[in-house]
N, C-alpha and C positions, 0 to 999 in steps of 0.2 A: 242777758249776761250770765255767762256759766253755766252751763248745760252740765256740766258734769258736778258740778257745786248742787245746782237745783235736787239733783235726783237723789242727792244725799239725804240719809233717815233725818229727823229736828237733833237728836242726839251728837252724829257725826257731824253737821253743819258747826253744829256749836263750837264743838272739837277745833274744827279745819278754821273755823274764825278765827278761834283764838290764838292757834298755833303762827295764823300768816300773818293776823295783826301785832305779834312778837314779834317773831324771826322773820317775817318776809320771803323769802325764797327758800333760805334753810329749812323752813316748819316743814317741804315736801319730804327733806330727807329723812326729818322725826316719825314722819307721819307716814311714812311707807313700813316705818317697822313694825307697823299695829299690825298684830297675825292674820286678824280677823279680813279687817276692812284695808289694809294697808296700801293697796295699789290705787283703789279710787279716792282715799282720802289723800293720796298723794298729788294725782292727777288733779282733783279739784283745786290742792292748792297752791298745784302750779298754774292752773289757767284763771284763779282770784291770782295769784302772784303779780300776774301777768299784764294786769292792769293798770292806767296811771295811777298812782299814790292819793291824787286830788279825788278820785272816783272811787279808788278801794278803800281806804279808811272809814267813808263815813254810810259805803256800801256795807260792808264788814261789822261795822258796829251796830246797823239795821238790824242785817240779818240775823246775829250774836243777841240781840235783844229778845228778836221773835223765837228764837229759838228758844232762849232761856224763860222766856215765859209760858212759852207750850209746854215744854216740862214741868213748869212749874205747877202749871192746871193738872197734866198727868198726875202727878203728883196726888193732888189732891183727894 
């Protein structure tokens, strides 16, 4: 699932989580204006967007989790 999502840094993943788990389709248009990263956080989350609702929600919240806890060890 998501080849373009996977290849994202733990940081951007988080990001694009949270954006498509808000907005759904919108979060590509938010997320393409990041200067940096903006095309492929866009592409990732239109092809999470892309998915059924039943499969991306509680994909999305997986990954939103692992994310935010790899940081969070970073962190430390």
């Amino acid at each position: 699932m998501g080849s373009k999502f996977r290849s994202l840094t733990t940081y951007n993943k988080a990001l694009t989580s949270l954006g498509v788990l808000i907005d759904g389709f919108e979060a590509q248009k938010y997320l393409e204006l990041d200067e940096t990263d903006g095309a492929d956080l866009s592409g990732a989350a239109e092809e999470i967007a892309r998915m059924k609702p039943d499969l991306r929600m509680p994909y999305l919240g997986t990954q939103l989790r692992q994310a935010l806890d790899l940081l969070e060890k970073a962190k430390d």
